[in-house]
C-alpha positions, 0 to 999 in steps of 0.5 A: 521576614522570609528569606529569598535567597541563599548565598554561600561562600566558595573557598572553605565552605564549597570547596574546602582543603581537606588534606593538607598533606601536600602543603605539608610537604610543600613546606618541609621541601622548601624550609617553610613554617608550618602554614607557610605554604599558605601565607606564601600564597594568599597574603602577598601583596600580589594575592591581595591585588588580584582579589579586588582586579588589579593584578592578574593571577599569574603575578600571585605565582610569578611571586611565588616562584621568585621567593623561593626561586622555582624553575618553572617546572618546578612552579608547576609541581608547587601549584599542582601540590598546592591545589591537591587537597581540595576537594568539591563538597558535591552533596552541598552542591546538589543541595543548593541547586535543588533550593531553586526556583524556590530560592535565588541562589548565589556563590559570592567569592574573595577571588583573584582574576580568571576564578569564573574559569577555573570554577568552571574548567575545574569543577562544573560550577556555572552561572545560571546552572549550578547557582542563579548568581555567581560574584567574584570580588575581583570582577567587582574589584571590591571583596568582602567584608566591605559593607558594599559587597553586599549591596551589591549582592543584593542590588543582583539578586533584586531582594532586601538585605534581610531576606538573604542568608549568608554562609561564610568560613571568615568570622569578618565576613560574617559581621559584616553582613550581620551588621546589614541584617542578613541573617548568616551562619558562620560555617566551621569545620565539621558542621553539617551545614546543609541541617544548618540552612535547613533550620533556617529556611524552615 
């Protein structure tokens, strides 16, 4: 079967940590583990609340602040180190808007609230320009790897399950779709993942 659309995921595929120097220092400023930093940030109660739409974002910074007991300046400067080594893959960007019309294309993201906005005040990403189809697990208060995600990705993008490709950094989210029969490429650090849907779309 052809497939139709091509849907990436957004944290650790498009725009990925590639410096860790600043969650580094993160942790030796506040006496945390090594990869404490993250721990702190995305698996409080708080960060998963917000991922399916029950919690605003600021709740997964308030609680931040309150265990290591931050002023709120001092929040700031966390947030800003936190953020400060991601970077926009821009050339897998280019290449996934030069895959329409011939491809539907979408992002499909684990997110908390307010992502869409940030995705576009910070980086340009925009509904119906960068991609067709943009799905932020907390606006459908359901994330991946949920099996119905991904009916409702594609009930969106009005194509069969087995005509998307898929691309994620979390092995889970990968079976999951598998498990649906979307093909899929579990992207890992260091691939040249544009060869890699290249191979698959030809």
């Amino acid at each position: 079967m052809m497939i139709n659309a091509v849907i990436l995921d957004i944290g650790g595929v498009l725009l990925r940590t590639e410096d860790h120097t600043g969650r580094q220092k993160i942790e030796h400023q506040y006496h945390l583990p090594p990869g404490g930093s993250e721990k702190l940030v995305f698996e409080s109660a708080q960060a998963k609340a917000s991922t399916v739409g029950k919690m605003e974002s600021q709740a997964v910074w308030d609680n931040v602040g309150n265990q290591l007991s931050l002023s709120k300046e001092d929040l700031e400067a966390f947030k800003l180190r936190f953020w400060s080594g991601d970077r926009l893959d821009q050339q897998l960007i280019e290449f996934i808007k030069n895959l329409r019309p011939k491809y539907t294309t979408a992002l499909l993201s684990n997110a908390w609230m307010d992502f869409r906005k940030v995705l576009y005040s910070d980086y340009g990403i925009e509904e119906g320009k960068t991609v067709d189809h943009i799905l932020i697990s907390s606006e459908l208060g359901i994330a991946k790897p949920d099996p119905e995600i991904y009916q409702i990705l594609a009930h969106k993008l009005n194509c069969n399950l087995h005509q998307i490709l898929f691309v994620d950094d979390f092995i889970e989210n990968v079976e999951a779709a598998q498990d649906l029969g979307i093909l899929t490429i579990h992207y890992q650090k260091g691939m040249d993942l544009i060869n890699e849907i290249k191979l698959r779309l030809n």
